[in-house]
N, CA, C and O of each residue as an XYZ file, in Angstrom:
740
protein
N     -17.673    -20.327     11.489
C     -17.797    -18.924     11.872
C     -16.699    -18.100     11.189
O     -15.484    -18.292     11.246
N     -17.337    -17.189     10.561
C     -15.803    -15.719     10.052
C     -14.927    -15.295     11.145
O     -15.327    -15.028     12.278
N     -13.892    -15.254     10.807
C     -13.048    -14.529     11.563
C     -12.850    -13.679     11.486
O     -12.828    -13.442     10.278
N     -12.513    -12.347     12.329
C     -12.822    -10.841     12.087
C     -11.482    -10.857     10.568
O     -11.796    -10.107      9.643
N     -10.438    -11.477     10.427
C      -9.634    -11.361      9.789
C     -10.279    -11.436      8.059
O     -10.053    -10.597      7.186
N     -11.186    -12.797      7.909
C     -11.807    -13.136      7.100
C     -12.566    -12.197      6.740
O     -12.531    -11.961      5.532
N     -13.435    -11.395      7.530
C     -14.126     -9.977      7.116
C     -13.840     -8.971      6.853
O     -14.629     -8.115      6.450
N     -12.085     -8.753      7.089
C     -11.303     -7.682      7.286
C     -10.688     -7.878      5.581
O     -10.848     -6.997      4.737
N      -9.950     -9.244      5.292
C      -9.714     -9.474      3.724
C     -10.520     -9.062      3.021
O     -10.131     -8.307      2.129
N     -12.062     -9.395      3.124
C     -13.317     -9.732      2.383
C     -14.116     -7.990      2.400
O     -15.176     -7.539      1.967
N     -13.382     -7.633      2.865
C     -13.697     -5.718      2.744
C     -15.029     -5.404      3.849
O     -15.381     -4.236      4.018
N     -15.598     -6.326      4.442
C     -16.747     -6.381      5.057
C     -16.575     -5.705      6.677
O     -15.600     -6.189      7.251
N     -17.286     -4.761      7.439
C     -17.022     -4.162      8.780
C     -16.626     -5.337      9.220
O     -17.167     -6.430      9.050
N     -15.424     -5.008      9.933
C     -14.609     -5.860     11.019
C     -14.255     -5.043     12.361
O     -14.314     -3.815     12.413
N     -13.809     -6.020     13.641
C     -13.487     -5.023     14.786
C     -11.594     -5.605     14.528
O     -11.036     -6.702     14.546
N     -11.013     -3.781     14.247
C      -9.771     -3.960     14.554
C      -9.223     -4.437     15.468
O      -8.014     -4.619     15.325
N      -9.819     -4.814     16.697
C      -8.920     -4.830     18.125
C      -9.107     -6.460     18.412
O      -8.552     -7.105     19.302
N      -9.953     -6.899     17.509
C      -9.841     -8.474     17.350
C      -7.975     -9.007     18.033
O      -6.927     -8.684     17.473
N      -8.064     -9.685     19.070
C      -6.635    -10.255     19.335
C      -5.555    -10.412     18.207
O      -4.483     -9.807     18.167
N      -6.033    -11.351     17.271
C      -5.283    -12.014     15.876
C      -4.375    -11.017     15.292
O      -3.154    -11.014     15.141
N      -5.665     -9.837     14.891
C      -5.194     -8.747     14.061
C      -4.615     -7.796     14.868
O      -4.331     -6.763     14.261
N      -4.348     -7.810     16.042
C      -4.133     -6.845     17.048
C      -2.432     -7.549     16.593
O      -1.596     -7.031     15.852
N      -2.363     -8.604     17.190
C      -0.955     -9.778     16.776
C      -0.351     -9.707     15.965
O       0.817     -9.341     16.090
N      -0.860    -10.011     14.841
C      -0.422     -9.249     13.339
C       0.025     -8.151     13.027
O       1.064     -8.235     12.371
N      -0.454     -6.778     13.295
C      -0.110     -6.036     13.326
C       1.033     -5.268     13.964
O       1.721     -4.437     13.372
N       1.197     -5.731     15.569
C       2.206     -5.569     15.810
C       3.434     -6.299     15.583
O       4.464     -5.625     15.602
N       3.541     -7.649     15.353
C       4.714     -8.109     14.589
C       4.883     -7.178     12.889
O       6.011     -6.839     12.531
N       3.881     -6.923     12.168
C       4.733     -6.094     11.094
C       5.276     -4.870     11.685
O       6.394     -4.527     11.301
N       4.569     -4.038     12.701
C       5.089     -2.590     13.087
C       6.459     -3.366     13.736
O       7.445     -2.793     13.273
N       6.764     -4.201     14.424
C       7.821     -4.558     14.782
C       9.311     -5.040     13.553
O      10.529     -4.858     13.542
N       8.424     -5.626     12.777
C       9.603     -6.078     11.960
C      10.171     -4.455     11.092
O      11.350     -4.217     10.832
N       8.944     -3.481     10.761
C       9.175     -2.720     10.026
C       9.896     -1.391     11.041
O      10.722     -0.727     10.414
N       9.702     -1.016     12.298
C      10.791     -0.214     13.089
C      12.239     -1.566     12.828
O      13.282     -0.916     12.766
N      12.478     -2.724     12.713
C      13.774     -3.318     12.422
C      14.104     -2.759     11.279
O      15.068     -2.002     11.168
N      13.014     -3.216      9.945
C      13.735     -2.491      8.722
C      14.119     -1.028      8.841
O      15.076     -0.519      8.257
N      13.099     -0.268      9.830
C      13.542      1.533      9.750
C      15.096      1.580     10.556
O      15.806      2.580     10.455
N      15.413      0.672     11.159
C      16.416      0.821     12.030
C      18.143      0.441     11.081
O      19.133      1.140     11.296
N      18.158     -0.457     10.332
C      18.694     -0.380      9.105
C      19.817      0.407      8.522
O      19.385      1.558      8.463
N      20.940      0.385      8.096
C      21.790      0.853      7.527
C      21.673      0.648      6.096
O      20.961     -0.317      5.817
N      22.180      1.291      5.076
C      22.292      1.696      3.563
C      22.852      0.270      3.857
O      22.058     -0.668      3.773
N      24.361     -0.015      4.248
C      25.082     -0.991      3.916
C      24.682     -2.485      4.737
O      25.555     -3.346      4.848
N      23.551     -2.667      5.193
C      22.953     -3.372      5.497
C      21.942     -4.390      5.042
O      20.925     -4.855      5.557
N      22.625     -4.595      3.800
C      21.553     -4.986      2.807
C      20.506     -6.444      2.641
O      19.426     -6.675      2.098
N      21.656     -7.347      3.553
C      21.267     -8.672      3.420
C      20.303     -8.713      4.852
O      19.226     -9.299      4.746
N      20.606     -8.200      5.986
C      19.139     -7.278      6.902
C      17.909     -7.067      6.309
O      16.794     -7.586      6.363
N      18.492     -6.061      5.670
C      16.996     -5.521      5.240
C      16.228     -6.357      4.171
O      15.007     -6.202      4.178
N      16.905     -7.474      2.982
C      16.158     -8.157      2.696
C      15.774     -9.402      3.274
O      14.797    -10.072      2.942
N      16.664     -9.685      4.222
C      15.516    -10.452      5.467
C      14.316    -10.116      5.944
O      13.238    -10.677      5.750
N      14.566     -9.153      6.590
C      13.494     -8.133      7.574
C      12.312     -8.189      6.022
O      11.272     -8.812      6.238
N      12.460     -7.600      4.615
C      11.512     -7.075      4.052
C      10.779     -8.677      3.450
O       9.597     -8.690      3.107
N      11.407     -9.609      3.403
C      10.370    -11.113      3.349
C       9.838    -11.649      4.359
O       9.289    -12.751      4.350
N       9.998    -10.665      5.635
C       9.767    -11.205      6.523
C       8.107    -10.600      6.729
O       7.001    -11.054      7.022
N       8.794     -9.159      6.334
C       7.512     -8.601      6.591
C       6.525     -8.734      5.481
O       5.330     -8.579      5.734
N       6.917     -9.003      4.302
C       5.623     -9.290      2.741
C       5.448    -10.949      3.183
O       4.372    -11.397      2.788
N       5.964    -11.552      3.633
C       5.998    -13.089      3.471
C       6.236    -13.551      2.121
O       5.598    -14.515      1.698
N       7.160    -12.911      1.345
C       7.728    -12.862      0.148
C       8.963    -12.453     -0.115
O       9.239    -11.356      0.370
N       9.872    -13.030     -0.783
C      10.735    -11.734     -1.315
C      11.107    -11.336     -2.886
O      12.101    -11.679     -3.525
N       9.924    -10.450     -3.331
C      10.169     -9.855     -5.037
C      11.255     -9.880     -5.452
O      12.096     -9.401     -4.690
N      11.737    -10.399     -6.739
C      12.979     -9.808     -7.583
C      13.126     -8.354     -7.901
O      12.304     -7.549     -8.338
N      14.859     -8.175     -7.445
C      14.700     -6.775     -7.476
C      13.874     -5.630     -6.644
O      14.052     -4.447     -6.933
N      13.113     -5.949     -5.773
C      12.344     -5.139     -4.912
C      13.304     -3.948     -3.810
O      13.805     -4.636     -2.921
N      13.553     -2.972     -3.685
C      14.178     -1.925     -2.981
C      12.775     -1.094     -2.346
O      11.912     -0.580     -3.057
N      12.780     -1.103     -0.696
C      12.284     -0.484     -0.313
C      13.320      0.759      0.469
O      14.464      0.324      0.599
N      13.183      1.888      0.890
C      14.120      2.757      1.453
C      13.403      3.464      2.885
O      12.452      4.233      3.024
N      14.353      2.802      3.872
C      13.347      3.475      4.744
C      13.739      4.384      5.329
O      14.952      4.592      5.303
N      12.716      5.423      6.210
C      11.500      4.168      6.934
C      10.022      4.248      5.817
O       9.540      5.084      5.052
N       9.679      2.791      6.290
C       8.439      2.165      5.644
C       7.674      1.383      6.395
O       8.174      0.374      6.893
N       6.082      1.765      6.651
C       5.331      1.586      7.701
C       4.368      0.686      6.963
O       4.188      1.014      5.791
N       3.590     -0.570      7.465
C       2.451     -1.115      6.880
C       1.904     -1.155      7.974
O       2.393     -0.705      9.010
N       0.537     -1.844      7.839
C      -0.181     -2.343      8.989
C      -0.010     -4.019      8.776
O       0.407     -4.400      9.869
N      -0.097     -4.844      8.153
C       0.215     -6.170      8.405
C       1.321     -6.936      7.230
O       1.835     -8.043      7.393
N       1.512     -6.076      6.094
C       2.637     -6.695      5.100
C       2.429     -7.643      3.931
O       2.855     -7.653      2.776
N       1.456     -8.606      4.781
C       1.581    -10.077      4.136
C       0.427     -9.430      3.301
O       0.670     -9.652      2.115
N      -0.770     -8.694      3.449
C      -1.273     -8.308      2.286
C      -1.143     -7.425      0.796
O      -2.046     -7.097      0.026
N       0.335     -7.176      0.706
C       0.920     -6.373     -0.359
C       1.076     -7.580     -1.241
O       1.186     -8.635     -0.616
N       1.109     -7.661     -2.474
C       1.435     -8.589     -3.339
C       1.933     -7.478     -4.474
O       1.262     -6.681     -5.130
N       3.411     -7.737     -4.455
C       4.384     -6.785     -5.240
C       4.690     -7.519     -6.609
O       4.878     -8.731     -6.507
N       4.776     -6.915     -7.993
C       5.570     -7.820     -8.475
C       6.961     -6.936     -8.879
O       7.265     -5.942     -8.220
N       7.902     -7.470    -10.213
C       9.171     -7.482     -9.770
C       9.788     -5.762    -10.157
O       9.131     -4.869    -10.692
N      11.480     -5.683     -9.606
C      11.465     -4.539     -9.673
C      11.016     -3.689     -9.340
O      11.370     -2.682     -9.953
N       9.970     -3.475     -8.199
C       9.697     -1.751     -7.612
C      10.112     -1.408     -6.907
O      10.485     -2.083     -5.948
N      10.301      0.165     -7.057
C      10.980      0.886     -5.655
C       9.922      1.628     -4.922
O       8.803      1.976     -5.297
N      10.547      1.794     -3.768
C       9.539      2.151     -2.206
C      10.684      3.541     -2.017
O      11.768      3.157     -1.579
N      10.624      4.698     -2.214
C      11.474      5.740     -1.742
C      10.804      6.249     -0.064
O       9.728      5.955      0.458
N      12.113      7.230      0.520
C      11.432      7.178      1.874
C      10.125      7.241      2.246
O       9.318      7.288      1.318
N       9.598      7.256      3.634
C       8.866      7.475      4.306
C       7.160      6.825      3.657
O       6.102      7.088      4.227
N       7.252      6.102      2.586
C       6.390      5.275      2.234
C       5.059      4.125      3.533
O       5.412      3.181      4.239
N       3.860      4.606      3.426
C       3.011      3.944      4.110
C       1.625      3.209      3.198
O       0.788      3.722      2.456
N       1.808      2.049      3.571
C       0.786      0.953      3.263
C       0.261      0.880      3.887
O       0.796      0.608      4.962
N      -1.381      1.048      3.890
C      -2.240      0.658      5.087
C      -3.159     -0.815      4.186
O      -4.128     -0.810      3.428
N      -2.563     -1.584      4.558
C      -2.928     -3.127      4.083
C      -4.112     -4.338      4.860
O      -3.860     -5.521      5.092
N      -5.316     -3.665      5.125
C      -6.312     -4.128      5.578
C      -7.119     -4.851      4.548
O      -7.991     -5.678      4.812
N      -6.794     -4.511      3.477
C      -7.231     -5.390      2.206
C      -5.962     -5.533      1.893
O      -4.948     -5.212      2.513
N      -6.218     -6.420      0.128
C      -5.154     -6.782     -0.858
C      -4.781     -5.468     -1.678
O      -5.572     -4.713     -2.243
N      -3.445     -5.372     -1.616
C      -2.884     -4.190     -2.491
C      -1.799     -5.016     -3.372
O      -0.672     -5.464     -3.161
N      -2.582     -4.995     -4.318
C      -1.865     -5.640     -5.741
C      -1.375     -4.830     -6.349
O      -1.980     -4.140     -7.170
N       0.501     -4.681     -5.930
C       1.413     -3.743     -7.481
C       2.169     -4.585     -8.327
O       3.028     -5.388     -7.964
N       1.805     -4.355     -9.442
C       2.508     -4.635    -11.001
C       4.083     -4.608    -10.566
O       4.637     -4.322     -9.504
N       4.658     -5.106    -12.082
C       6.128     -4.995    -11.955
C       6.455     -3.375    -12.127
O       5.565     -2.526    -12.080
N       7.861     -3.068    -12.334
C       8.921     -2.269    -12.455
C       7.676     -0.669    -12.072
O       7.287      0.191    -12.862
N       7.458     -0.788    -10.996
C       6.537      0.365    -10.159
C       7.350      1.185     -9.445
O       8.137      0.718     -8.621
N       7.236      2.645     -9.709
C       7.934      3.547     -8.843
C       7.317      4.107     -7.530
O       6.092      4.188     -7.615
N       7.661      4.381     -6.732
C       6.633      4.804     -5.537
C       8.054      6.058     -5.143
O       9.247      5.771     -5.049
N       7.391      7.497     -4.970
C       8.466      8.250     -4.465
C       8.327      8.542     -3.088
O       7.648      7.939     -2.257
N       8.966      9.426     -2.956
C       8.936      9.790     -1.251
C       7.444      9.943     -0.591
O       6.733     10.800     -1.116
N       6.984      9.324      0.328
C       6.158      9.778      1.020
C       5.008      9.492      0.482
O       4.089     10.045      1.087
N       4.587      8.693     -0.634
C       3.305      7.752     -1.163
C       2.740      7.226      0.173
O       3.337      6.736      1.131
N       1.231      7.494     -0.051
C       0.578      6.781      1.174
C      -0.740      5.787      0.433
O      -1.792      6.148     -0.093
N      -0.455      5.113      0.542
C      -1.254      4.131     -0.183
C      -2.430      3.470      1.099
O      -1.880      2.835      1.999
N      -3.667      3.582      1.165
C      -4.562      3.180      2.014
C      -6.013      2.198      1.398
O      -6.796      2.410      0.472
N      -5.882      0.910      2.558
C      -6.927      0.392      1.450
C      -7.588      0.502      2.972
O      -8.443     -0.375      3.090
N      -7.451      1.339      4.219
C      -8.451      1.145      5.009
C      -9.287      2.097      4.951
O      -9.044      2.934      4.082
N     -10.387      2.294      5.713
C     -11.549      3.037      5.815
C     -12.520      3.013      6.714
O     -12.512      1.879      7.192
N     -13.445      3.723      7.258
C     -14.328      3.609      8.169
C     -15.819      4.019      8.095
O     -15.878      5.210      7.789
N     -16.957      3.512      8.250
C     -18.037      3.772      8.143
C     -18.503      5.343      8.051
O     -17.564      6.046      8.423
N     -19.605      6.093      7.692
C     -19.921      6.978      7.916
C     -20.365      7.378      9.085
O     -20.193      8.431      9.699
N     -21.209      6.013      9.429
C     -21.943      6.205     10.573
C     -21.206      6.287     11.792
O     -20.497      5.377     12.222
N     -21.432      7.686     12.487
C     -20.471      7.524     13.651
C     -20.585      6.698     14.655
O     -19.497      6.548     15.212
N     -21.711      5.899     15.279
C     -21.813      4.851     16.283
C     -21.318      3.565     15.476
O     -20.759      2.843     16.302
N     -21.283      2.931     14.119
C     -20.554      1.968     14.063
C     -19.026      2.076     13.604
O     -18.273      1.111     13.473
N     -18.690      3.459     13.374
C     -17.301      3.555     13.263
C     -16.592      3.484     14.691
O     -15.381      3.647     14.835
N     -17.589      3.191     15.849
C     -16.910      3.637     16.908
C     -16.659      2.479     17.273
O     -16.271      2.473     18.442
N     -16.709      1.242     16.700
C     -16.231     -0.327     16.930
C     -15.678     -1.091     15.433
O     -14.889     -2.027     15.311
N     -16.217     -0.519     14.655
C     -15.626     -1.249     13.245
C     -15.373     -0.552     12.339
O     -15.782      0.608     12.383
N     -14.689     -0.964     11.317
C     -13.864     -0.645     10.311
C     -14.285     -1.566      9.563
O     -14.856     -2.585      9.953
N     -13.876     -1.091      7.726
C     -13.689     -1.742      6.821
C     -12.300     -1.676      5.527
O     -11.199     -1.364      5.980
N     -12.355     -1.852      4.583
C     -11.496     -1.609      3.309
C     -12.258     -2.212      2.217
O     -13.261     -2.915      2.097
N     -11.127     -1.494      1.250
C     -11.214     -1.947     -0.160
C      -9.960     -2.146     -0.822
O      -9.091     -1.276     -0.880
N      -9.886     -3.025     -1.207
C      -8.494     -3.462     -2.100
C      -8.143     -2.642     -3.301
O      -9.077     -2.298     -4.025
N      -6.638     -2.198     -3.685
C      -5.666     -1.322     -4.272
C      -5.343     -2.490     -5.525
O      -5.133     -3.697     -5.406
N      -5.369     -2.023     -6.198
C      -4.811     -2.494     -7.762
C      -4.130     -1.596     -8.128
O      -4.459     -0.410     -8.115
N      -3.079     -2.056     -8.506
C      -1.753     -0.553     -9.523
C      -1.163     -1.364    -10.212
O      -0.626     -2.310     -9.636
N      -1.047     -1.217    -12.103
C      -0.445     -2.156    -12.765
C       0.823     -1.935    -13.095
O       1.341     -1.043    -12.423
N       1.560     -2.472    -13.958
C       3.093     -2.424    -14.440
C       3.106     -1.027    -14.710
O       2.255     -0.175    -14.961
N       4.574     -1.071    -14.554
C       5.282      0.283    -15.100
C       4.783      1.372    -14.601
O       5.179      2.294    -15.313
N       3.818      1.952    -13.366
C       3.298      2.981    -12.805
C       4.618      3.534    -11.883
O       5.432      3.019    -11.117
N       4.282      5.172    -12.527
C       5.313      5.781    -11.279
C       4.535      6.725    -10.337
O       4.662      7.905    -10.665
N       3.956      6.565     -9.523
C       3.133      7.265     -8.393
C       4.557      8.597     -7.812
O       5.731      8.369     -7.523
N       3.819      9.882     -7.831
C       5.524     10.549     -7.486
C       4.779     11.558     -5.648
O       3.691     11.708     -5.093
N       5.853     11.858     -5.474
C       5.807     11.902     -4.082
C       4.917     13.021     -3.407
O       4.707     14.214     -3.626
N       4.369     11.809     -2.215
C       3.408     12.758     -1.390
C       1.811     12.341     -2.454
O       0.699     12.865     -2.401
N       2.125     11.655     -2.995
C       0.439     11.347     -3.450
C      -0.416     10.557     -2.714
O       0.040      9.428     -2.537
N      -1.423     10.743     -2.257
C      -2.353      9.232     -1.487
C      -3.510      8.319     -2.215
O      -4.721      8.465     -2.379
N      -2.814      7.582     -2.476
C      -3.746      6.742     -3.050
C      -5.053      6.197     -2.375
O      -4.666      5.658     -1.338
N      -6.399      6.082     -2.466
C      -7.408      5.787     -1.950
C      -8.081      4.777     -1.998
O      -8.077      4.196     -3.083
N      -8.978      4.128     -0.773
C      -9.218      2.508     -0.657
C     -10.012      2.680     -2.269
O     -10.561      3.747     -2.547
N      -9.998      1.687     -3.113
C     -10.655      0.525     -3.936
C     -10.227      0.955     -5.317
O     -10.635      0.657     -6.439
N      -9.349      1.689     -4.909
C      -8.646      2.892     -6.210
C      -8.093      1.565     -7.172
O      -7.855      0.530     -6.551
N      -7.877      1.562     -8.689
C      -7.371      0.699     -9.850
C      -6.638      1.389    -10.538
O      -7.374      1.787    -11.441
N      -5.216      1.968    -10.763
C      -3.940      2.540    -11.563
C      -3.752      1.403    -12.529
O      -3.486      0.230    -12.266
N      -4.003      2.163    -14.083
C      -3.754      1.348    -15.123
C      -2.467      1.539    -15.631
O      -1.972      2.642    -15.862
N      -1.718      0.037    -15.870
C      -0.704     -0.184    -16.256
C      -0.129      0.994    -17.139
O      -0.781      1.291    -18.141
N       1.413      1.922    -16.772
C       1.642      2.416    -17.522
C       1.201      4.073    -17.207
O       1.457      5.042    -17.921
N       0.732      4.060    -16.381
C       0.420      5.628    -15.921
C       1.413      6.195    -15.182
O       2.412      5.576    -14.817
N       1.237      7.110    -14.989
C       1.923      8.035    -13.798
C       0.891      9.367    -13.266
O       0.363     10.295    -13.877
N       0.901      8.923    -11.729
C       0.549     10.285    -11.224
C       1.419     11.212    -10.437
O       2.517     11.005     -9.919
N       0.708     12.230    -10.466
C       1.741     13.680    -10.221
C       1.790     13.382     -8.442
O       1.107     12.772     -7.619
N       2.675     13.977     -8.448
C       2.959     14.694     -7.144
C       2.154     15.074     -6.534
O       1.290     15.687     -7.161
N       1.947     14.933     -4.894
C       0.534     15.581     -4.017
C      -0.449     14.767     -4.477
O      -1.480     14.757     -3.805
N      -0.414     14.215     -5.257
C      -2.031     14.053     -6.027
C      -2.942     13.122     -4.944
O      -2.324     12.337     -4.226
N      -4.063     13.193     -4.858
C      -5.182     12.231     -3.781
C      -5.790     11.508     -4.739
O      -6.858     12.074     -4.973
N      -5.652     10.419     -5.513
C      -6.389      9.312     -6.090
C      -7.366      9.022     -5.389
O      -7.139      8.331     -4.396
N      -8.950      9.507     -5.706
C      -9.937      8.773     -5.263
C     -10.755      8.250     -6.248
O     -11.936      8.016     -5.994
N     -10.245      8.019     -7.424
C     -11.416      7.123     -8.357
C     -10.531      6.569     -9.655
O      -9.604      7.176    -10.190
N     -10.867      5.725     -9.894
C      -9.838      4.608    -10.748
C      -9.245      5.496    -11.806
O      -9.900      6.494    -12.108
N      -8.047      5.268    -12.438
C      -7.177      5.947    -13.055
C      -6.821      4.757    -14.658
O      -6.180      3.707    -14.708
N      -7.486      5.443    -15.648
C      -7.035      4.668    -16.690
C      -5.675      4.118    -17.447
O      -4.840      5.008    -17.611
N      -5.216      2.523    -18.047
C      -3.501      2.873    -18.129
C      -3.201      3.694    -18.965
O      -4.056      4.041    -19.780
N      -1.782      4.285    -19.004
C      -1.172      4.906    -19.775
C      -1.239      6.386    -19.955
O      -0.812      7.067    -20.887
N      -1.834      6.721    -18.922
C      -1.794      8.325    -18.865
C      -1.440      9.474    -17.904
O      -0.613      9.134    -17.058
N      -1.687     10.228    -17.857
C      -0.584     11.406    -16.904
C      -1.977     11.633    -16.029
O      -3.032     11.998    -16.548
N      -1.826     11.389    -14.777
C      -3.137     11.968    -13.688
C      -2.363     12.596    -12.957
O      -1.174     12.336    -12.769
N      -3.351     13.971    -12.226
C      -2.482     14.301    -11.170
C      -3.672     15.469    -10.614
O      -4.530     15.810    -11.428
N      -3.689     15.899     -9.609
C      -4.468     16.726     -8.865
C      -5.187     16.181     -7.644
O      -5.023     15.009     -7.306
N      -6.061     17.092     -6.910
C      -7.076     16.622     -5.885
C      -8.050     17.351     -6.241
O      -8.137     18.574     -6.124
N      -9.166     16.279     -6.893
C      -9.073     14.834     -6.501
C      -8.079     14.509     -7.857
O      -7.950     15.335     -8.760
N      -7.615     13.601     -7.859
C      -6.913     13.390     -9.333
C      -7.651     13.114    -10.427
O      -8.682     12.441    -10.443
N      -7.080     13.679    -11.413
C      -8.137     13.382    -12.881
C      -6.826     13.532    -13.883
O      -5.786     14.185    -13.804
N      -7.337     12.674    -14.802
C      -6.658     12.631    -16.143
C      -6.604     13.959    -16.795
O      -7.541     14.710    -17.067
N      -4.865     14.165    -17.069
C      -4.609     14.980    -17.576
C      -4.260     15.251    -19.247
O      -4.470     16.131    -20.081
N      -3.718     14.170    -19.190
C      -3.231     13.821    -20.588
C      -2.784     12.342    -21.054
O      -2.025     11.796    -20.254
N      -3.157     11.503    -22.343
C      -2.389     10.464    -22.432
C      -1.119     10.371    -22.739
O      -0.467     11.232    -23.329
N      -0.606      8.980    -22.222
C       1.004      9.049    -22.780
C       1.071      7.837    -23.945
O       0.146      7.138    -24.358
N       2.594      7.834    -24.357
C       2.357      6.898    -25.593
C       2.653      5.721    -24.896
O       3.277      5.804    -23.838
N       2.275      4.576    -25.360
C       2.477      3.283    -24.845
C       3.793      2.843    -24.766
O       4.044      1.722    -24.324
């Protein structure tokens, strides 16, 4: 039998209030009010607290909080990125970021989502998994959108609402976001 969790990875309607994921969730909101709780000079804390909460710990990884997920263990970071304040992951799918990735203040990155239909949104949920490759600098207050793909080497603007895949190496920015210009490799 699937487990609502298994349907919840697998992008397929799941019920959030499933026990497991109910469990899950509040141990990351728990570990992550520890990381928000945190001092600058607190460093060997907070990279406890932040492998605690990825079930990893990236080379070079700086998050700055506060920084909110819904379960953690589905971020798969690679090395070198920064998390500037008030940063939120909604990690109901896989959110795969590249190395040396900038994230500025207030990036909201969401791979959850909910049906149209209002009687089955009123018990289930779904997602779509986040791809963002190397060297992306996402700048602050942008929201990235469930099943969204940032190609290696881009940057989007400020404010911007990513709702449809973003090619690498070029300047996006607006709502909805669209390619503005390329950059050089």
């Amino acid at each position: 039998m699937t487990s609502q969790r298994e349907l919840m990875l697998a992008g397929e309607l799941y019920d959030a209030s499933d026990a497991e994921l109910v469990a899950a969730r509040q141990k990351a909101h728990d570990l992550c009010f520890a990381l928000n709780a945190t001092r600058d000079t607190d460093k060997e804390a907070r990279a406890e607290l932040i492998a605690q909460i990825l079930g990893t710990s990236p080379e070079g990884l700086t998050i700055q909080p506060p920084f909110q997920c819904d379960y953690g263990v589905n971020i798969q970071l690679g090395r070198n990125c920064y998390f500037n304040f008030n940063c939120v992951v909604l990690d109901v799918c896989q959110v795969t970021i590249g190395d040396h990735c900038l994230f500025g203040p207030g990036v909201q990155i969401y791979t959850a989502t909910h049906p149209l239909d209002a009687v089955t949104r009123r018990k289930l949920e779904n997602g779509k998994p986040i791809v963002i490759g190397d060297d992306v600098w996402i700048g602050g207050s942008a929201i990235i959108c469930p099943g969204v793909t940032i190609g290696s080497g881009s940057v989007i603007g400020a404010g911007s609402v990513v709702t449809r895949d973003i090619p690498a190496n070029v300047f996006a920015a607006g709502n909805p976001c669209r390619v503005i210009r390329p950059l050089e490799p």
